[in-house]
N, C-alpha and C positions, 0 to 999 in steps of 0.2 A: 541060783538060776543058771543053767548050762550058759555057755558064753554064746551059743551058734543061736541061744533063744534072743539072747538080748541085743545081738547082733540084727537080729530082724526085724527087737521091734525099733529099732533106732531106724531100720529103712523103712519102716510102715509110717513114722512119725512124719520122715522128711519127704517121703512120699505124699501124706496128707497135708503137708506143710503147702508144699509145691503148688496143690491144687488148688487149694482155698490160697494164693498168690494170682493164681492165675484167673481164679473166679474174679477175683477184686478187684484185675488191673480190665479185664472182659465188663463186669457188669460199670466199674469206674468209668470206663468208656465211653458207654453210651448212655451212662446215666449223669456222669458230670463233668463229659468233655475232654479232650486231651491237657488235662491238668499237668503232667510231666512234660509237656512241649510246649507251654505255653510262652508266647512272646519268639517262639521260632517259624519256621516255615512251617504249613500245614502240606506236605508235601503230596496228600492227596486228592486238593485242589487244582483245578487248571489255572493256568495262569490266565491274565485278559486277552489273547493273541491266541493263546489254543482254542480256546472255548468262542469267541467269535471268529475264527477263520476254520472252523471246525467244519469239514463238506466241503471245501471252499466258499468264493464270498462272491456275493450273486447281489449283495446290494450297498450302500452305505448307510450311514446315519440318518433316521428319520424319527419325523415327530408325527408321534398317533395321538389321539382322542384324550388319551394320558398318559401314558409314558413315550418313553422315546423309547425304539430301537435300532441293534446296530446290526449289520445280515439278518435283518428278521428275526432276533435275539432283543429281548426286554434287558437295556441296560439305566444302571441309577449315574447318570450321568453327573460325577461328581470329580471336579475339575480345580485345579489351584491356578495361578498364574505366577508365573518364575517368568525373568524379561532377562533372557542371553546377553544385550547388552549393557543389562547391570550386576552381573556376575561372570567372577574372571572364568574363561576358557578354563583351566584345569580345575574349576570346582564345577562343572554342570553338572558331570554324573552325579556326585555327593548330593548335588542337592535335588536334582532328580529322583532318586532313588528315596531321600527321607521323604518326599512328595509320594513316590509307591508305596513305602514303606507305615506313612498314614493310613490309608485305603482307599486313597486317590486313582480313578484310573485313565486321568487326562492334565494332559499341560497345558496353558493356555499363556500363547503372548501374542503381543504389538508385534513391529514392524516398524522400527525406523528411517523414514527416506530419507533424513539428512543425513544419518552415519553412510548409509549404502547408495547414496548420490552427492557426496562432500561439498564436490564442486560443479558446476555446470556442463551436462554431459560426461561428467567421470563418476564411474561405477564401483562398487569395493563390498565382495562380497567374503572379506577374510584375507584378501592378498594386495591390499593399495597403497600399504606402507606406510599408512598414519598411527596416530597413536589408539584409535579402536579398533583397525583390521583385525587384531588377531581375537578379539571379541564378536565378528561380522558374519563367521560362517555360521548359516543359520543350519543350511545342509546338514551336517556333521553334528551341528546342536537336537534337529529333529529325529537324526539317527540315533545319536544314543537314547535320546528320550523312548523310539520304539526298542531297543535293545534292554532297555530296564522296562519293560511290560507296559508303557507309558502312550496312549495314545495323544495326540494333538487338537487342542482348537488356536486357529491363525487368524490374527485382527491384521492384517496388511495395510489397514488405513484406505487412503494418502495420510490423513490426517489421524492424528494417535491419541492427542490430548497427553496422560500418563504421568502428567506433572515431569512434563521433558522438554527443552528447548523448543519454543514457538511447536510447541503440540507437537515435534517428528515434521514438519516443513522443513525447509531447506531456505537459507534464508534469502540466499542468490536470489529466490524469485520474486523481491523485495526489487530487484531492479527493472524487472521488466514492465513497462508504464501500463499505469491503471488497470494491470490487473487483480482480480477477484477470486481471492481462494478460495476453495472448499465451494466452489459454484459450477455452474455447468461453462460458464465463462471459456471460449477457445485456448486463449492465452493459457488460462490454468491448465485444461483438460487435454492439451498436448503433450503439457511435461508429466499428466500420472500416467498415461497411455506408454511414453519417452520408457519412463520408472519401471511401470509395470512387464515392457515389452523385455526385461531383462529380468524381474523378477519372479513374477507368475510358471514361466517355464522349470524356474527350480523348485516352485511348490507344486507345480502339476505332476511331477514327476515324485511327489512325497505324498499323495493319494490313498488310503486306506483302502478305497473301492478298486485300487487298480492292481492292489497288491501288494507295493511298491515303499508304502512309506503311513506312515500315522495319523495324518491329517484328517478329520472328523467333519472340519466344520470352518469355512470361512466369514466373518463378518464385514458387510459393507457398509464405508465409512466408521463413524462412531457419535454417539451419542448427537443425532444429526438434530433431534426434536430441541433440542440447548440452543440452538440457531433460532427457534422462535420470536419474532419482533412482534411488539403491534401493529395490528392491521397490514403485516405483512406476511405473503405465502410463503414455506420454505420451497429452496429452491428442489425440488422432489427431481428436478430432472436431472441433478447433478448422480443422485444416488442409482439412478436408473443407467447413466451413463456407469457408471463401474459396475455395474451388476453385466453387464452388456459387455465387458472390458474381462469379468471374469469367465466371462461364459465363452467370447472369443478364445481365451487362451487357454481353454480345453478345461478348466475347474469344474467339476462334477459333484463336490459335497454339496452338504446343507448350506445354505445362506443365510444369513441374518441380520439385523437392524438391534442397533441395543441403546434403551432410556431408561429414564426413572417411571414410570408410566405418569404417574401425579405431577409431571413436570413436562415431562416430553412429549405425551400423548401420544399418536399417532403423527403428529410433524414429520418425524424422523424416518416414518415407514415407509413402506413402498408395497404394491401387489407382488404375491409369489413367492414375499423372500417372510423368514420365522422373523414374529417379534420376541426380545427377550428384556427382560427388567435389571434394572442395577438402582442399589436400596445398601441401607443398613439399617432401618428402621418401620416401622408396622408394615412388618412382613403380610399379613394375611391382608391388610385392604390393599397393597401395590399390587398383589398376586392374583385378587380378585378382582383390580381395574381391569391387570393382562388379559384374563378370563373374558372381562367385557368387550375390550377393546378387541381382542380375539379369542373368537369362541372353538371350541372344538381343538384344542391343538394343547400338547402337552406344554406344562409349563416350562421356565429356565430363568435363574437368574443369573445373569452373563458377570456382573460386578456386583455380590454380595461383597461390601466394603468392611475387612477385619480389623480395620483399625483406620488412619488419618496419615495425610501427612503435614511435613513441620514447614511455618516458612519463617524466617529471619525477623526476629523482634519479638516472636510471639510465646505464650506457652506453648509444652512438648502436648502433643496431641494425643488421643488413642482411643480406644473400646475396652469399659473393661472387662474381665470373666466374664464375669454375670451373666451383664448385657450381650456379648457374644455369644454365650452355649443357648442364651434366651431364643432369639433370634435366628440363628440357625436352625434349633431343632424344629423351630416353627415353622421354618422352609422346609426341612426334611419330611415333616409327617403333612404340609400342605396336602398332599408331596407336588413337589420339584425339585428340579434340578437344579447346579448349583455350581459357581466358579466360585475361589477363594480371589476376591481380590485383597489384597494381594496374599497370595502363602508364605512369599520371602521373596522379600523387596528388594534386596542387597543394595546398587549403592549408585547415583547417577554422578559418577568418574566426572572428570575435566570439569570444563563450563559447561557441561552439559542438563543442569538442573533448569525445568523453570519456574513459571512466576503466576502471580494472577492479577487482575486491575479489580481494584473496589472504588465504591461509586463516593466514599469518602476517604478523609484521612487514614492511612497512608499512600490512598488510589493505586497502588500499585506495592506488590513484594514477590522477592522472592522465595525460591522454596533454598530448603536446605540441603546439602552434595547426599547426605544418608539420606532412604528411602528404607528405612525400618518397616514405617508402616504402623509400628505394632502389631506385626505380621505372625502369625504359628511358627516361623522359623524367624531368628532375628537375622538384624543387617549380616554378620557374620557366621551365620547359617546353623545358628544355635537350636535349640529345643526349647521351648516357650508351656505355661500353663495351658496355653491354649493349642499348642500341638494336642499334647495329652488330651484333653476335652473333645478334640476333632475326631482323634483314632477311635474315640469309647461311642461319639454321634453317628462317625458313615458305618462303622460296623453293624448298630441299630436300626439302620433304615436300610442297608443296602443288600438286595433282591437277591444277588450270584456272590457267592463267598469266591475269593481268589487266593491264588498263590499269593504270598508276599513277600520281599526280602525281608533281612533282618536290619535292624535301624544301622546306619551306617553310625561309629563313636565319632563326639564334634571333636573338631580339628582343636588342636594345642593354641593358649592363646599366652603372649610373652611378652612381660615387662621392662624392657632394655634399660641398660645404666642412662640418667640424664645425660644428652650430651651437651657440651658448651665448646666457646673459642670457637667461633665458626669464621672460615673466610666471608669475605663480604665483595659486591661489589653495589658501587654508590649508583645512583641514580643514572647518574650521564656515561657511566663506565658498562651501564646495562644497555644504555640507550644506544649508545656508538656501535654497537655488535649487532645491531638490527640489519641485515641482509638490504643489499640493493632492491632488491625486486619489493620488496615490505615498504618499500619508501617512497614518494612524491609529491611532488611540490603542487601547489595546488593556490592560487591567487585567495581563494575560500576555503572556510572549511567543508569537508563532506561526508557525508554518512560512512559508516564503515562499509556498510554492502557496496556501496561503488568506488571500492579501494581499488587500485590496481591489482592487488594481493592476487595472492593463487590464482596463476594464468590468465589475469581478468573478472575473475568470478566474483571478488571480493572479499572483503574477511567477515568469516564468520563471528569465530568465539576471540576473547581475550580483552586488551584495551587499544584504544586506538590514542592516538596521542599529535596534537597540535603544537609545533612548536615554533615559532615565533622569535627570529635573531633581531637582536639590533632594536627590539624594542627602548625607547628613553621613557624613562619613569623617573618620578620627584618623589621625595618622601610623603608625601601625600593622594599618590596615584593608586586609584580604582580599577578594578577591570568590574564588568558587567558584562554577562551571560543573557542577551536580550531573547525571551521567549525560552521556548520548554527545553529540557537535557535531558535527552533521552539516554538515559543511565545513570552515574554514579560519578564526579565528576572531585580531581583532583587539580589544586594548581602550585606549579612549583614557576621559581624563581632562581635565577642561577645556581639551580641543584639544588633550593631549600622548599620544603612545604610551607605555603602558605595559609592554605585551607584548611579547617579546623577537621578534628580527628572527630570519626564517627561513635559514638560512647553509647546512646540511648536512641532510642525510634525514634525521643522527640528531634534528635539533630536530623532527622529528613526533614525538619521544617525549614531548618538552614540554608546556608548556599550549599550548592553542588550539588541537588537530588532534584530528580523525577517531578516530587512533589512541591518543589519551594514555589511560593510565588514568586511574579518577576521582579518585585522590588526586596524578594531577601537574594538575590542571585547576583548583588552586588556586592565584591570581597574589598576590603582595605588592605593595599598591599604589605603596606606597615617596614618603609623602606627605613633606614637611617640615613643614606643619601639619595641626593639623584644618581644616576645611573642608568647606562646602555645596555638593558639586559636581555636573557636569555628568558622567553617565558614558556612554560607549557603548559597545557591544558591536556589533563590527561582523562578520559571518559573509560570508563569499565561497562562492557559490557553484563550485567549481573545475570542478565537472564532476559529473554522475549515471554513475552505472554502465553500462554497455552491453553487457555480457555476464554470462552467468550460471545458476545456477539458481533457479527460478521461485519456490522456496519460503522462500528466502533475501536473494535477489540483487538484487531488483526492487522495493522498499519503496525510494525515492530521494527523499522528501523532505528540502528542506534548510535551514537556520538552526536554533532552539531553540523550544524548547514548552512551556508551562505546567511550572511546580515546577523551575525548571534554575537559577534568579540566585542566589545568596545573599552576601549585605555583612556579612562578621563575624557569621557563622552565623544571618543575618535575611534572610528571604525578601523579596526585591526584587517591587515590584510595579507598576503604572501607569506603563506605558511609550506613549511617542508611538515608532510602527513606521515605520521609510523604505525605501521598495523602492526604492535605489538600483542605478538599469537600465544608467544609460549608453546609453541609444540617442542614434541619432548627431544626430537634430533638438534634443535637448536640449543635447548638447556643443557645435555650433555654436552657441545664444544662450547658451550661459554669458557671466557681466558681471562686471564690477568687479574683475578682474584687478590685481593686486599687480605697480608696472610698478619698474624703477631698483634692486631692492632684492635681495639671496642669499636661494634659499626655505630653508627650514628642513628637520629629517627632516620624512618622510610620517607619516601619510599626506596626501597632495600634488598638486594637479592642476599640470602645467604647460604649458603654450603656447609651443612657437617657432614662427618663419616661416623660410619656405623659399620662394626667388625659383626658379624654374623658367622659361627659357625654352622646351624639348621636353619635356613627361612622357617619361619613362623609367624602364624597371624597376631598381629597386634594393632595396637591402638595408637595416634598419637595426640597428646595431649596437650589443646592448647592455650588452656587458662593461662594468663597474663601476657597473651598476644595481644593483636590489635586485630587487623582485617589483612586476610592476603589468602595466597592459595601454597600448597605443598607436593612436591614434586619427591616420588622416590623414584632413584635412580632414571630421570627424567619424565617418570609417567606421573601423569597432574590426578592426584587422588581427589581434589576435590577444597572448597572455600572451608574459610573459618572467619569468625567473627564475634566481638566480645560481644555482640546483643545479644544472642544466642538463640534459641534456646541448649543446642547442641554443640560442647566443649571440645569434641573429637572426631578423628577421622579414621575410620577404618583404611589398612595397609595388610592384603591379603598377603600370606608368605610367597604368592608367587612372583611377586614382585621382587622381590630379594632373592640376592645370590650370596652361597658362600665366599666368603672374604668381606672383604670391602664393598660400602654400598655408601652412595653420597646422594642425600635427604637434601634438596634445595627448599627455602622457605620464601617468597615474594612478599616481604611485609609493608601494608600501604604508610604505615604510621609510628608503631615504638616497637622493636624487637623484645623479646624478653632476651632473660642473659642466658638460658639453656633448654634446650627442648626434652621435654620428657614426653615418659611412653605409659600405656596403660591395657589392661586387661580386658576393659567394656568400656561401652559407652558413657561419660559423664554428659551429664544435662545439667544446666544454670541452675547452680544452689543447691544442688543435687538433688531435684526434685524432679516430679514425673507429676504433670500435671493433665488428668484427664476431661478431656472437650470435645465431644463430636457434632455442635452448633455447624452446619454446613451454612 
């Protein structure tokens, strides 16, 4: 065959080749999808920000007959909740973005007024120089959120609930006489007006309708219909009052009211503003009370709960699979709309966890510092089964396909060598370094909130501490705790503990707890002489309440009060008071560290160092601790405790700097001899025990 022939047919071939490539990748297309792109951006999609601001925006978020829309645009209102101030500042986007990157197209948080009103009259909204400021800007937080395609729903409270310190109150107003939270009460509704009058202005100005910023949708109050008593009315006018407070301050979104409907009914509501449901379970009869209890108006469940959270003593909590993809899609083809609560919990830092009261034993616990959740994203902003099961659910129900980012990779997570030999300092060598203004003498003892502390305000978080010179004791001398202790109560003896170490739930029956009766709240000093001592009584703050009813639930002052001491049935009196805080500019100049030597039981400050070349997220592990709290490089990560359920404490790398980095440990009771570090989370027994019994 001539060469010029075969030459030809080779380009006839690659020719034919070409076409039938080209037919397959054309009819592949649109017969089975962009298969070679798949899991990237659909770059042909709008994003949520073009496609609703598209014309410009001539309205906000509104509920029709059945769906909701946003400029007059039908959108699948499907929203997570991320809470700013439990996630460190340098991971928002990250996790932001894996919230886009699902097919989420809303964020949904609280609003804490005691981070952003600390103290009485002082404000911090990112710049106040405590140890949350730089978690505070919400601003900056709502910016990036619309910067990754993210629009916003805002619960501003006053009240939060959130399983957070006394629900997001502020405890200061624990001093102001006989007043009535969460009521229409003056005394209260002066100081959220106070609140509001500085924070409303920086969400008016983060408006979707105005241009300007993301915000969809505000909620008033929260879960108000939970306040229901017998045969008593909710206060409806208190909700009416902030609806009136947001409309003052220029708010123009949707408003709304959110229960469980089968629980909160209509208590909670008010005319004119969206009712919405929060459930985890029989989705379609709560969905169709909503429908009764309000007709004509697209659905929302504001807190579909994805998992539980943990409180101290108890098993680890959660949802599982199953249960969760069940439940959702039964929301989704209701259809409604739909908040994750939570998407990714991350982690309630400091003292700032709270608690709940039960009507029997243990009447009261706390929650625990992780706020997991059992969340689509974990405490440390992982990828979960149930992320997966989320992405494959909103894709199926959701009406406007979008642009999406691509899943941001999880952060590196690292096992540092054990460390040991740590400095120490003893008990009375912590105590001595407490600040003048943290201190006063006091003929009685008194609640923490009417410490002198912080300018007058009082103290919030931490332990407050009674101590008692010149007390004489015999080897056979008593002290008695007459009446309740409100908190977690330790006693030491010229620098020794006396009071028995916390091991099991059962020891809350014991002296020193919430729950003891008053004839277990008598300690035997167990002297080997008499002696002129030194006594203290030290009370932990563990946590205020956060849920409840109004007429019971919400009186959360904490330490002891006039008429409580008694030494061998003689009223104890003139005490010097220590509002020991632990904020973190005082743990970094603590001094005179105890260097070469075994520390002794607590309670016990200790210091290791920890060489870091990369920060990186880790864990720290504290099986064969006792109870106390963990400071890296002075910022308080969060409690530990052998009851558990939860062995460890998340330690973001942001926390860490190259070089040197000094881990202080607060132990109430036996140190162990070295602190180690872990990957994940460990649970007691290393089990994961699932319970969603509300």
């Amino acid at each position: 065959m001539p060469q010029e022939r075969q030459s030809l047919i080779r380009w006839a071939f690659c020719i034919a080749a070409f076409g039938l490539i080209v037919v397959a990748f054309v009819v592949g297309g649109y017969v089975l999808g962009p298969l070679v792109i798949k899991d990237k951006p659909h770059t042909q999609d709008p994003s949520v920000y073009e496609y609703y601001t598209a014309g410009g925006i001539t309205e906000g978020l509104k509920a029709g007959t059945v769906d909701f829309t946003l400029n007059k645009k039908v959108i699948s209102l499907h929203s997570g909740s991320i809470h700013y101030f439990r996630v460190h500042p340098q991971y928002w986007r990250d996790r932001l973005r894996k919230l886009r990157a699902a097919g989420f197209v809303a964020v949904e948080t609280y609003v804490p007024w005691n981070l952003h009103e600390p103290y009485d009259g002082v404000f911090d909204f990112g710049n106040g120089g405590e140890d949350m400021s730089p978690f505070l800007d919400i601003r900056t937080f709502l910016k990036i959120a619309q910067e990754e395609d993210l629009l916003a729903i805002l619960r501003p409270g006053p009240y939060i609930c959130a399983e957070w310190e006394f629900g997001g109150l502020p405890s200061w107003l624990q001093k102001i006489p006989s007043i009535k939270v969460r009521t229409s009460d003056p005394k209260y509704t002066e100081r959220v007006q106070r609140f509001f009058d500085v924070l409303l202005p920086i969400l008016k100005n983060l408006q979707f309708s105005t241009g300007q910023g993301p915000i969809i949708a505000f909620q008033v109050e929260n879960e108000y219909g939970n306040t229901k008593e017998p045969n008593k009315d909710t206060d409806k006018q208190h909700l009416r009052d902030i609806k009136a407070m947001f409309e003052k301050a220029g708010l123009a979104e949707l408003f709304f009211t959110s229960d469980t409907p089968s629980k909160g009914r209509e208590y909670g509501a008010i005319e004119g503003v969206l009712e919405v449901a929060n459930f985890n379970e029989n989705p379609t009869g709560e969905l169709n009370l909503l429908k009764e209890l309000q007709p004509n108006k697209a659905a929302m469940v504001m807190e579909f709960w994805t998992g539980w959270f943990d409180h101290w003593g108890e098993a680890h909590h959660g949802m599982t699979l199953d249960n969760f993809k069940k439940v959702l899609e039964d929301i989704l083809k209701y259809p409604s709309g739909v908040n994750f609560y939570m998407f990714h919990g991350g982690t309630s830092f400091g003292f700032l966890n709270g608690g709940n009261v039960y009507k029997e034993f243990p009447f009261y616990l706390p929650d625990i510092s992780s706020y997991d959740y059992d969340a689509p994203l974990s405490e440390a902003g992982d990828y979960t089964e149930k992320y997966e099961a989320t992405v494959s659910l909103l894709a199926k129900y959701q009406k406007v396909t979008f642009r999406k980012p691509e899943r941001p990779v999880e952060t590196p997570k690292k096992v540092y060598t054990p460390l040991s030999s740590p400095d120490f300092l003893n008990w009375n060598s912590l105590l001595d370094q407490v600040d003048a203004e943290d201190k006063q003498d006091s003929p009685q003892p008194i609640y923490m909130e009417y410490h002198q502390a912080n300018g007058g305000s009082g103290q919030n978080f931490g332990y407050i501490v009674y101590r008692k010179k010149d007390q004489s004791l015999t080897p056979t001398s008593t002290l008695k705790i007459d009446g309740k202790i409100n908190g977690a109560a330790m006693v030491m003896v010229n620098n020794e503990l006396k009071s028995p170490p916390l091991q099991t739930v059962d020891d809350l029956k014991g002296f020193g707890y919430w729950c003891s009766d008053s004839d277990k709240n008598t300690l035997d000093l167990k002297l080997s002489s008499a002696t002129t001592a030194v006594l203290d009584i030290i009370i932990e703050n563990w946590s205020r309440n956060n849920y409840g009813k109004l007429s019971t639930d919400f009186n959360q002052v904490r330490g002891l009060t006039s008429n409580q001491v008694y030494v061998d049935g003689n009223q104890v009196q003139d005490f010097t008071i220590y509002a020991l805080q632990f904020k973190g500019k005082w743990v970094r100049r603590l001094k005179n560290w105890t260097q070469n030597q075994v520390a002794g039981n607590g309670p016990v400050m200790l210091k290791f160092k920890l060489n870091v070349e990369q920060p990186t997220d880790t864990f720290l592990d504290m099986q064969g601790w006792g109870k106390g709290v963990v400071f890296v490089n002075g910022f308080n990560i969060g409690r530990y405790s052998t009851i558990g359920p939860l062995r460890t404490l998340f330690a973001p790398a942001p926390l860490f700097q190259s070089g040197t980095n000094e881990i202080c440990v607060f132990e109430h009771f036996k140190p162990s001899s070295e602190l180690k570090f872990s990957d994940r989370m460990i649970y007691k027994d290393s089990e994961k025990t699932i319970n969603v019994d509300l």
